[in-house]
C-alpha positions as CSV (number, residue, x, y, z in Angstrom):
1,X,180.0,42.9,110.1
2,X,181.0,46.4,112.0
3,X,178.3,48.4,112.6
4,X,177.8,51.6,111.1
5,X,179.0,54.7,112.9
6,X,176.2,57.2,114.1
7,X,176.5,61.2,114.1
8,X,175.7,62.3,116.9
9,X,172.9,64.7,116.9
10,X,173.6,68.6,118.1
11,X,172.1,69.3,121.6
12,X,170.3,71.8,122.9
13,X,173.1,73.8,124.3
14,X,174.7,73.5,121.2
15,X,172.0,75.1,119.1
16,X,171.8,77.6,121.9
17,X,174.9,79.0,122.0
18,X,175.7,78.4,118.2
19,X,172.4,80.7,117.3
20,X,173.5,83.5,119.9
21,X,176.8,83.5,118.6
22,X,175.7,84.0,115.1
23,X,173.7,86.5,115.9
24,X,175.4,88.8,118.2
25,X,178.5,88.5,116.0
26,X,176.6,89.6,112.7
27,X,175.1,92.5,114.6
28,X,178.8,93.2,116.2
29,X,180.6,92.7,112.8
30,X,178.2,95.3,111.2
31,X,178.1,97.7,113.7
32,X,182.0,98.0,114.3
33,X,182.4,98.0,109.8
34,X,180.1,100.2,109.0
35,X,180.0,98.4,105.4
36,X,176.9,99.2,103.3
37,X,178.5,96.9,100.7
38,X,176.7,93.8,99.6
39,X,179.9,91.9,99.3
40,X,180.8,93.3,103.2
41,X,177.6,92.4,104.2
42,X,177.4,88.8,102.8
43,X,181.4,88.4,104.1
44,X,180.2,88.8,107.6
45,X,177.5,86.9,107.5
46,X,179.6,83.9,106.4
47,X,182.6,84.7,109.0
48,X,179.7,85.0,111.5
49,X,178.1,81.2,110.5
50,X,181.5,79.9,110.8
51,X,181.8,81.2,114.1
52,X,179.0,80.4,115.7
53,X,179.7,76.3,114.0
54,X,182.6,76.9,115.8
55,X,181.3,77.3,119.1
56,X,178.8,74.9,118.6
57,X,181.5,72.3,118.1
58,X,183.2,72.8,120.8
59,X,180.6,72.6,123.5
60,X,180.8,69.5,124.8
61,X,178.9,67.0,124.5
62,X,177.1,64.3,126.8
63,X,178.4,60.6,126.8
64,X,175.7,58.3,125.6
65,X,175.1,55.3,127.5
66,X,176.5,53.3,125.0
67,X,179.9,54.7,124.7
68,X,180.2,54.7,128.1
69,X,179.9,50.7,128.4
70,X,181.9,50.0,124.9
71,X,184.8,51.5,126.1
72,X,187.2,49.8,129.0
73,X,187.8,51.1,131.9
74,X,191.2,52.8,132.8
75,X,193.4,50.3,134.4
76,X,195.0,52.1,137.7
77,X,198.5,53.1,137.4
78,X,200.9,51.0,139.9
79,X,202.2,53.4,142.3
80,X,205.5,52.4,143.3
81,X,205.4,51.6,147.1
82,X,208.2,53.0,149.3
83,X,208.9,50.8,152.6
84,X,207.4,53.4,155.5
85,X,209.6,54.2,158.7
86,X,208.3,52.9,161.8
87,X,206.5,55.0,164.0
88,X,208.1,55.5,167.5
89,X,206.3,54.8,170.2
90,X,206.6,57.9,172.1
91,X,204.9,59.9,168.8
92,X,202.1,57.6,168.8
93,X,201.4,58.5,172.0
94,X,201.8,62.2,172.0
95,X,198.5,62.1,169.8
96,X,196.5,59.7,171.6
97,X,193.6,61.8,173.5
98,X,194.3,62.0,177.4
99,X,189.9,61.1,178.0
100,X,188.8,58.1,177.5
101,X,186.8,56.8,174.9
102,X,182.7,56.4,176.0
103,X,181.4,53.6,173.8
104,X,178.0,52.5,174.1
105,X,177.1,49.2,176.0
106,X,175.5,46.4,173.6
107,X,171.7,45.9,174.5
């Protein structure tokens, strides 16, 4: 039996920045149009809800727990190995410090 799907519920951050956008786009809108005009009022305030669903949808949200176990894990991609040249000798020890190393004595 598959198991009904869930809709997520909107975040915080999501109501957030959805409200501010609405609002601060209807006040925008109107200020810039000037309209006194119910229709011009009422078109901006719909342009401005569909704006601010917008940005509300796009905010990402959090992973549930769930989701995060039910799906599988990316299998690595196999990285084609090239066969390394051997180092010469002489480089090797052109790095190697001159002082010796100090280690401390077992107690």
């Amino acid at each position: 039996m598959p198991r009904p799907t869930v809709t997520p519920r909107p975040t915080a951050a999501q109501l957030a920045y959805g409200s501010c956008t609405v609002i601060c786009s209807t006040f925008a809108m109107l200020l810039l149009s000037q309209t006194s005009s119910g229709v011009g009022i009422a078109f901006i305030a719909v342009a401005a809800l569909a704006l601010g669903l917008l940005v509300a949808m796009t905010v990402p949200m959090p992973r549930s727990r769930v989701a995060a176990v039910n799906q599988p894990a990316a299998q690595p991609t196999k990285v084609a190995q090239t066969p390394q040249a051997p180092v010469p000798a002489a480089s090797v020890a052109a790095v190697t410090p001159e002082r010796p190393v100090h280690e401390r004595a077992a107690s």
